[in-house]
ROSE-4610 file (N, C-alpha, C; in Angstrom, 1 decimal, always signed):
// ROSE-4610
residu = [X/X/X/X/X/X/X/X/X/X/X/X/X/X/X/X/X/X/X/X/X/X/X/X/X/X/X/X/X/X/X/X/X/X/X/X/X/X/X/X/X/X/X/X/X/X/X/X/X/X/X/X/X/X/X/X/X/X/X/X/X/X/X/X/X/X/X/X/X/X/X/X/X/X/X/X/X/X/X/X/X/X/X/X/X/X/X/X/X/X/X/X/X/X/X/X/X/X/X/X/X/X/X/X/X/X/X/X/X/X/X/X/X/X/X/X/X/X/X/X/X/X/X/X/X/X/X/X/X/X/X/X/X/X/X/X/X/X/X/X/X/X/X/X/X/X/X/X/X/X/X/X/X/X/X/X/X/X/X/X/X/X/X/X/X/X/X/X/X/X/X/X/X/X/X/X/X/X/X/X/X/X/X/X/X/X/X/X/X/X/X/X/X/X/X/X/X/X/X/X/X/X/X/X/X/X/X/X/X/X/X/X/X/X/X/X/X/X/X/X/X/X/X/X/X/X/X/X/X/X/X/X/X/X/X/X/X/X/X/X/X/X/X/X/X/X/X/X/X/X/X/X/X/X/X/X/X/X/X/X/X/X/X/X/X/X/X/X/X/X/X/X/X/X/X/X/X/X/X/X/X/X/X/X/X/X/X/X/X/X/X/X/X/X/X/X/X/X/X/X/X/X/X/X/X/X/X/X/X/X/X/X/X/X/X/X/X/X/X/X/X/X/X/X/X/X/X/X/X/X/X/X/X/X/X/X/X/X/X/X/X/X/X/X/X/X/X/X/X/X/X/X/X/X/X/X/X/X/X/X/X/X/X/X/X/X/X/X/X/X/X/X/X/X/X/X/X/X/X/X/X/X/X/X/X/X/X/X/X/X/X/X/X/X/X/X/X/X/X/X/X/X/X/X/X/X/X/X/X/X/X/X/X/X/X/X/X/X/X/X/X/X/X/X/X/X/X/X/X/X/X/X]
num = [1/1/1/2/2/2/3/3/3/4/4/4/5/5/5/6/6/6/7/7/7/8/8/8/9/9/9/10/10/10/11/11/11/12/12/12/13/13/13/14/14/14/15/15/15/16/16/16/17/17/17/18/18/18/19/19/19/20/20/20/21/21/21/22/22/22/23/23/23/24/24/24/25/25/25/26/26/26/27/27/27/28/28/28/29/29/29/30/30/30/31/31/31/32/32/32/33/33/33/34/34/34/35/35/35/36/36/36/37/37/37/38/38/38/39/39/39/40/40/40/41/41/41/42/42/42/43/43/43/44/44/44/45/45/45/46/46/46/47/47/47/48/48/48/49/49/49/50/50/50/51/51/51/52/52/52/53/53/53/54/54/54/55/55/55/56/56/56/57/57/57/58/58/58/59/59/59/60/60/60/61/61/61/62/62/62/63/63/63/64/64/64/65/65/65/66/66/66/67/67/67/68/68/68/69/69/69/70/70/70/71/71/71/72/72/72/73/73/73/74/74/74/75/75/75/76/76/76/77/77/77/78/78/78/79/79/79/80/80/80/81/81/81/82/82/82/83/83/83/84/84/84/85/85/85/86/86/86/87/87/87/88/88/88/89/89/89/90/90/90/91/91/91/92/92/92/93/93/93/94/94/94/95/95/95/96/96/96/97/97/97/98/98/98/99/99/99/100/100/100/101/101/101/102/102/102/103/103/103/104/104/104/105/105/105/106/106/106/107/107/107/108/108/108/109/109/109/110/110/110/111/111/111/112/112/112/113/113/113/114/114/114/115/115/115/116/116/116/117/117/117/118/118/118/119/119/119/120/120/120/121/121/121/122/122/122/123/123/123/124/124/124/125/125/125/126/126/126/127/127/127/128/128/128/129/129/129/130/130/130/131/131/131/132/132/132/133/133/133/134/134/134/135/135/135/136/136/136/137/137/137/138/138/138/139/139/139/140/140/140/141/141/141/142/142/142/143/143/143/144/144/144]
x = [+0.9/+0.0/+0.9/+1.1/+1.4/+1.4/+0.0/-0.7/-0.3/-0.5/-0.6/-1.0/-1.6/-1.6/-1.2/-1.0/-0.7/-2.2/-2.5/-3.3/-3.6/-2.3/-2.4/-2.9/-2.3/-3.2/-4.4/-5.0/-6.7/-7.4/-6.9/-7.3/-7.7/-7.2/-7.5/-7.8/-7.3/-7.2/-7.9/-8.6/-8.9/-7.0/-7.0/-6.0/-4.8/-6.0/-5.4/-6.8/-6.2/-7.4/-7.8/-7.1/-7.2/-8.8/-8.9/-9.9/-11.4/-11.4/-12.4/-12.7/-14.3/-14.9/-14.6/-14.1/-13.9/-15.3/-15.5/-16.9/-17.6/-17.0/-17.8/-18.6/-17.7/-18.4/-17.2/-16.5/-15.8/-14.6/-13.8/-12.8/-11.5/-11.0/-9.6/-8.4/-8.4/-7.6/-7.8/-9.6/-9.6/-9.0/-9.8/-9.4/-8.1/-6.5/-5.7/-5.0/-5.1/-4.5/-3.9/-4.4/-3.9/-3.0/-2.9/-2.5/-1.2/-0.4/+1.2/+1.3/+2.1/+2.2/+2.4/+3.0/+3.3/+3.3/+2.6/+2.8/+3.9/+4.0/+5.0/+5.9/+4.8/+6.1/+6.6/+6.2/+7.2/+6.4/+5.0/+3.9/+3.0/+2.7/+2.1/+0.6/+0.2/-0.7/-2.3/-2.8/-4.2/-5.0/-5.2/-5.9/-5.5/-3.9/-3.3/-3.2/-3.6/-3.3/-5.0/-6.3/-7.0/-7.1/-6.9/-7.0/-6.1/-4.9/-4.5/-5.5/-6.0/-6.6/-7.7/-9.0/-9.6/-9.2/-8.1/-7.7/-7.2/-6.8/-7.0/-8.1/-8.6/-10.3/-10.8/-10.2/-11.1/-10.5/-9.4/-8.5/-9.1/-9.7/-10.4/-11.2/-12.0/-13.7/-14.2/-13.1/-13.2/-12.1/-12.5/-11.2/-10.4/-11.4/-11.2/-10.6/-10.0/-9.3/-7.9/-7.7/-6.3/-6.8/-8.0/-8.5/-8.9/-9.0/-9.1/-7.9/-6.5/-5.4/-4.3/-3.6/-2.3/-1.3/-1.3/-0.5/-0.8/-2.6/-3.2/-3.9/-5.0/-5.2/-4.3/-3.7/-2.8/-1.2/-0.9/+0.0/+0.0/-1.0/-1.8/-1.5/-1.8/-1.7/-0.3/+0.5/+1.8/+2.5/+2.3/+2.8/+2.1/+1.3/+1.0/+1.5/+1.5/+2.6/+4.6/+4.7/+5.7/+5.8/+5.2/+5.0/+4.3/+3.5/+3.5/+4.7/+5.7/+6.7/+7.5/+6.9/+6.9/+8.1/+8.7/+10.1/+10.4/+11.4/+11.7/+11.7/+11.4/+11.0/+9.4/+8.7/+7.1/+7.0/+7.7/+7.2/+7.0/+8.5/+8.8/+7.5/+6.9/+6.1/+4.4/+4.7/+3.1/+3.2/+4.5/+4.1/+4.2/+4.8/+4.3/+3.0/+2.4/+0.9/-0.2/+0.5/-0.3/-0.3/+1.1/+0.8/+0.3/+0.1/-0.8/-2.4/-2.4/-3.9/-4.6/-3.5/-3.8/-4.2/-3.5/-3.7/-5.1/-5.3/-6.7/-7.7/-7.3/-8.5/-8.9/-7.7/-7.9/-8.7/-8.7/-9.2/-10.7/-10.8/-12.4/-12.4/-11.4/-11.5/-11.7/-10.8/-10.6/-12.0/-12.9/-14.1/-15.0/-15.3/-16.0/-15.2/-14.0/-12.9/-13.5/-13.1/-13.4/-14.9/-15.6/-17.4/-18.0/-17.2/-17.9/-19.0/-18.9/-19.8/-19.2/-20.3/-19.9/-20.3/-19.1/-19.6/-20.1/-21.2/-22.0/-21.0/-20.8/-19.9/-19.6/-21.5/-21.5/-20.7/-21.1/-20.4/-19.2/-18.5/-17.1/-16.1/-16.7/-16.8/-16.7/-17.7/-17.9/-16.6/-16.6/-15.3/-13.8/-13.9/-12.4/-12.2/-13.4/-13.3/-12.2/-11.6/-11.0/-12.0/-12.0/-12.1/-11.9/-13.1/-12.7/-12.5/-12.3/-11.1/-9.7/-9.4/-8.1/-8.1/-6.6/-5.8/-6.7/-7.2/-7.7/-7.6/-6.6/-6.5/-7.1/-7.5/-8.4/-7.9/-6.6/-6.4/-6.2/-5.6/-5.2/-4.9/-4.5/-3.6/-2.4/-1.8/-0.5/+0.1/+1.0/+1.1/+2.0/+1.5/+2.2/+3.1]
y = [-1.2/+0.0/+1.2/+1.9/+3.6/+4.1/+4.5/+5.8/+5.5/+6.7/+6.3/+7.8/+7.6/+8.7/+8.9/+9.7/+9.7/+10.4/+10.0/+10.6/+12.3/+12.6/+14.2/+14.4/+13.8/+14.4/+14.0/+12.7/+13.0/+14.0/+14.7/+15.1/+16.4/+17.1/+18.5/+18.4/+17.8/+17.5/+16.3/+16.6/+15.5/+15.1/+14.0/+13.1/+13.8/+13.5/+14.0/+14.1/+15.0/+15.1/+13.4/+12.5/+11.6/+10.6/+11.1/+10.6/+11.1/+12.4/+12.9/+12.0/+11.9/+11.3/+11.7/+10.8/+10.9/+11.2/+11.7/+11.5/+10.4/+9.2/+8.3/+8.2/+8.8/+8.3/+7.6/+7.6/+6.4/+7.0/+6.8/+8.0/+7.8/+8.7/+8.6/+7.7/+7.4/+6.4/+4.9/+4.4/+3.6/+3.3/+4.3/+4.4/+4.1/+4.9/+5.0/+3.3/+3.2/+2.4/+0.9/+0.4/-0.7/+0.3/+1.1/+2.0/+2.9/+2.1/+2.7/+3.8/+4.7/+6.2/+6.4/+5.7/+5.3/+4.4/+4.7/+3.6/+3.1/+2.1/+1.3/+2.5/+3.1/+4.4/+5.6/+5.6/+6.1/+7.7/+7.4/+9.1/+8.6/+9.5/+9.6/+8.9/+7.9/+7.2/+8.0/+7.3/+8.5/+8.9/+7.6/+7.9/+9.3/+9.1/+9.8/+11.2/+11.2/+12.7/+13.0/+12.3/+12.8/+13.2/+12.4/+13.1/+14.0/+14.1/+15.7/+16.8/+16.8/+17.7/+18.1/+17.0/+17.5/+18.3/+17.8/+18.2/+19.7/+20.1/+21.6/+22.5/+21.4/+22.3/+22.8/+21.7/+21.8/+23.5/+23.4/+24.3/+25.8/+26.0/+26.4/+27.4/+25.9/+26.2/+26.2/+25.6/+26.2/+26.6/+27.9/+28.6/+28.7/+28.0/+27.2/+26.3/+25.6/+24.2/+24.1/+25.3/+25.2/+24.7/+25.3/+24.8/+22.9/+22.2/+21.0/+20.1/+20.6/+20.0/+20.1/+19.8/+20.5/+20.7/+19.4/+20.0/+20.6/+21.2/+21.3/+20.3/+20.3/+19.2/+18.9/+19.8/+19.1/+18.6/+19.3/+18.9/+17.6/+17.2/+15.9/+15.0/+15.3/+14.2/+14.0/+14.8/+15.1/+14.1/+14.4/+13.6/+12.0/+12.0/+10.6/+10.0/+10.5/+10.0/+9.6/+10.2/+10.0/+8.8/+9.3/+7.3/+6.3/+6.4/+5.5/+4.9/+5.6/+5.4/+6.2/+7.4/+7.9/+8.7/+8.2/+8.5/+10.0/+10.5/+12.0/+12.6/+12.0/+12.3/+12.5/+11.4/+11.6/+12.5/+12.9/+13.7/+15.6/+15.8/+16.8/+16.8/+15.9/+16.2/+16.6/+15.8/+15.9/+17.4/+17.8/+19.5/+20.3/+19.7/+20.8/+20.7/+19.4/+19.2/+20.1/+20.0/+21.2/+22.3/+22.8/+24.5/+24.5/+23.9/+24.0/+23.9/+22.7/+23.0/+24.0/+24.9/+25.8/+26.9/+27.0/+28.1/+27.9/+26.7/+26.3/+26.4/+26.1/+26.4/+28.1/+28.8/+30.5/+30.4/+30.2/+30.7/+30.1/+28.9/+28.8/+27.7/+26.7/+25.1/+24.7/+24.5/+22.6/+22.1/+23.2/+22.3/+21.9/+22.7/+22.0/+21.1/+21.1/+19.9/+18.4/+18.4/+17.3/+17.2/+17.9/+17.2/+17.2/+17.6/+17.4/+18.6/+19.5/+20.8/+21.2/+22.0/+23.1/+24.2/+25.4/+26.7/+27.3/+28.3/+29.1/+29.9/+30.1/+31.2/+32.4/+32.9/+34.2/+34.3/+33.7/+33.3/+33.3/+32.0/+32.4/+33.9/+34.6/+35.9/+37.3/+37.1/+37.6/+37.6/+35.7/+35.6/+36.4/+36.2/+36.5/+38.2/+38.7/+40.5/+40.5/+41.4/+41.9/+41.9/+41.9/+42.1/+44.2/+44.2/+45.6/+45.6/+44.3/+44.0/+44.4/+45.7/+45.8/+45.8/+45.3/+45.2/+44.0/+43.1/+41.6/+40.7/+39.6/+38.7/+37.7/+36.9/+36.1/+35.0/+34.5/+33.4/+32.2/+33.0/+32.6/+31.1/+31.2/+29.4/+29.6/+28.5/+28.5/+26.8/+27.1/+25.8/+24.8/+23.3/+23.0/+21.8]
z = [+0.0/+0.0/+0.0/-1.0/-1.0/-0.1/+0.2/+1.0/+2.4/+3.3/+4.5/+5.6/+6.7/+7.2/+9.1/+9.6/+11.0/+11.5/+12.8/+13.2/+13.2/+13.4/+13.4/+11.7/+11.0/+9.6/+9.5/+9.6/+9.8/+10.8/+11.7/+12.5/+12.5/+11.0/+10.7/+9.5/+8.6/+7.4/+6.5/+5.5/+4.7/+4.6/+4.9/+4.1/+2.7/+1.6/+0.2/-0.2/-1.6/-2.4/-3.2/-3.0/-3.6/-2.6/-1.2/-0.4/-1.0/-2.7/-3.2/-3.7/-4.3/-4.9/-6.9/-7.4/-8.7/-10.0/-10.8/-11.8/-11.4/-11.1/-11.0/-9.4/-8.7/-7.3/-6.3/-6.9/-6.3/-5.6/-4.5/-4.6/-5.3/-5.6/-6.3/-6.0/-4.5/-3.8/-4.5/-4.8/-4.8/-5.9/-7.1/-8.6/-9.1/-7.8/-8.8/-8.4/-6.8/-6.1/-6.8/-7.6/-8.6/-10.0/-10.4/-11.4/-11.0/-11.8/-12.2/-12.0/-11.7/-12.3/-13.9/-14.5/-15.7/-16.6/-17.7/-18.7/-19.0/-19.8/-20.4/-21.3/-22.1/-23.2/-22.3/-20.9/-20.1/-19.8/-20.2/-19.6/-18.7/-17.9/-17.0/-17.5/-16.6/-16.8/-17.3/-17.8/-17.7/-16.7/-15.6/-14.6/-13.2/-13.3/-12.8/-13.5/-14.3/-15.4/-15.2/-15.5/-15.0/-13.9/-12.6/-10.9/-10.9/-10.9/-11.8/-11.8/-13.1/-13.7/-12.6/-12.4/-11.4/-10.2/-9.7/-7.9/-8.7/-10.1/-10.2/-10.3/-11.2/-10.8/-9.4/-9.0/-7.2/-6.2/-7.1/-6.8/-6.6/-8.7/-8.5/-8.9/-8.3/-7.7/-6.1/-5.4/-3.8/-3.6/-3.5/-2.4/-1.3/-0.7/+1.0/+0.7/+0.2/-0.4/+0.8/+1.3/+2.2/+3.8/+4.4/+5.0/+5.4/+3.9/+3.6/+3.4/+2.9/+2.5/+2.7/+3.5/+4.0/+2.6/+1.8/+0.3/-0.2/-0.3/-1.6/-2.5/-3.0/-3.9/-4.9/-5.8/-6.9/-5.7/-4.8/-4.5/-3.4/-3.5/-2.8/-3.8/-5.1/-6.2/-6.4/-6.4/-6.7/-5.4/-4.2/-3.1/-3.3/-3.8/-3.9/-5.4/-6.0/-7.0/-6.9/-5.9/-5.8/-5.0/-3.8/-3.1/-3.8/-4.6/-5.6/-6.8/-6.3/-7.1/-8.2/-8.9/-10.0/-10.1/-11.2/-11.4/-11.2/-11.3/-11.0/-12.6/-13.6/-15.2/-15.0/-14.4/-14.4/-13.5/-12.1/-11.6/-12.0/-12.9/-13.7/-15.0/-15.6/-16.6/-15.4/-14.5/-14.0/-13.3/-13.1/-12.7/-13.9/-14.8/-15.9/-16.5/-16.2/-16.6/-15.9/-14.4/-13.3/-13.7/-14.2/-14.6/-15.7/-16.7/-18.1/-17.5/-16.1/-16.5/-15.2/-14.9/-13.9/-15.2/-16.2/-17.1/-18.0/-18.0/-18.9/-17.9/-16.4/-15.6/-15.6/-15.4/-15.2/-17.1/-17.9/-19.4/-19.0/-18.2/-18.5/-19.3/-19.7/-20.8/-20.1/-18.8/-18.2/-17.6/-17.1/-16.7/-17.8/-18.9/-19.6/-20.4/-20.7/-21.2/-20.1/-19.2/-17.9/-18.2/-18.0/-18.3/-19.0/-20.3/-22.0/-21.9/-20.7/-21.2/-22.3/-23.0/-23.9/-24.1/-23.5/-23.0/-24.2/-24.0/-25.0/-25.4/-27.0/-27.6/-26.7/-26.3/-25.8/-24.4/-23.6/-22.6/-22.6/-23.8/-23.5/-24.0/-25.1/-25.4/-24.4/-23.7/-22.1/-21.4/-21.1/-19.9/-20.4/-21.6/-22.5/-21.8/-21.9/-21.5/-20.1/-20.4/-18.8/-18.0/-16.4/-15.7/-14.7/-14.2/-13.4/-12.3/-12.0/-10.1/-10.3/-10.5/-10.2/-8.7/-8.5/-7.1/-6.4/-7.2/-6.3/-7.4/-6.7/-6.9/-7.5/-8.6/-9.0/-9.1/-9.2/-8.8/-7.8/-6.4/-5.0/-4.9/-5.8/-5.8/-5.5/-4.4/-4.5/-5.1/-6.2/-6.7/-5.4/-5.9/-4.6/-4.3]
């Protein structure tokens, strides 16, 4: 078994983001826990490139997320990949995966990308406009 936890980390903390429930329902622990970090041609598996992507969503879409994680969710998937094994080559591509899809989350793809929505032209049109929050923050992620 990979995973593991000490009392003091359940004690404040969800665990990882991996203890979330995946699309299906199921949580991500269960999902990845038989699954490599890597395939055979040497990339980052898919299941693990999906929970990836989600635990950035989660990122965000709750802002309170630090409250819930002591790594962070992507940096929950990232620590669990490593104890799962994943070479210091998979670990280097899965943080560059994180910052690409921290940038697709800030544009407004990666959720309808992940749930086969498809945003209305107008809409995405709209989001594309600046913003009149100067001097606040709209990202408040810290990668992790």
């Amino acid at each position: 078994v990979w995973f593991s936890a000490s009392n003091s980390d359940l004690s404040l903390f969800i665990m990882s983001f991996l203890d979330e429930a995946d699309p299906s329902g199921q949580s991500w622990r269960v999902l990845l826990q038989a699954v490599a970090p890597a395939t055979d041609a040497g990339e980052l598996a898919e299941q693990w490139n999906q929970c990836l992507a989600w635990s950035v969503l989660y990122e965000h879409e709750n802002r309170d997320w630090k409250r819930q994680f002591r790594n962070g969710p992507a940096g929950s998937v990232l620590k669990a990949l490593k104890e799962a094994g994943a070479t210091r080559q998979i670990l280097r591509a899965a943080e560059r995966l994180e910052d690409s899809l921290h940038k697709e989350a800030r544009r407004g793809t990666l959720k309808p990308r992940l749930t086969g929505a498809v945003q209305p032209a107008a809409a995405a049109a709209h989001d594309s406009k600046p913003s009149d929050h100067s001097g606040s923050s709209s990202s408040g992620y810290q990668s992790g």
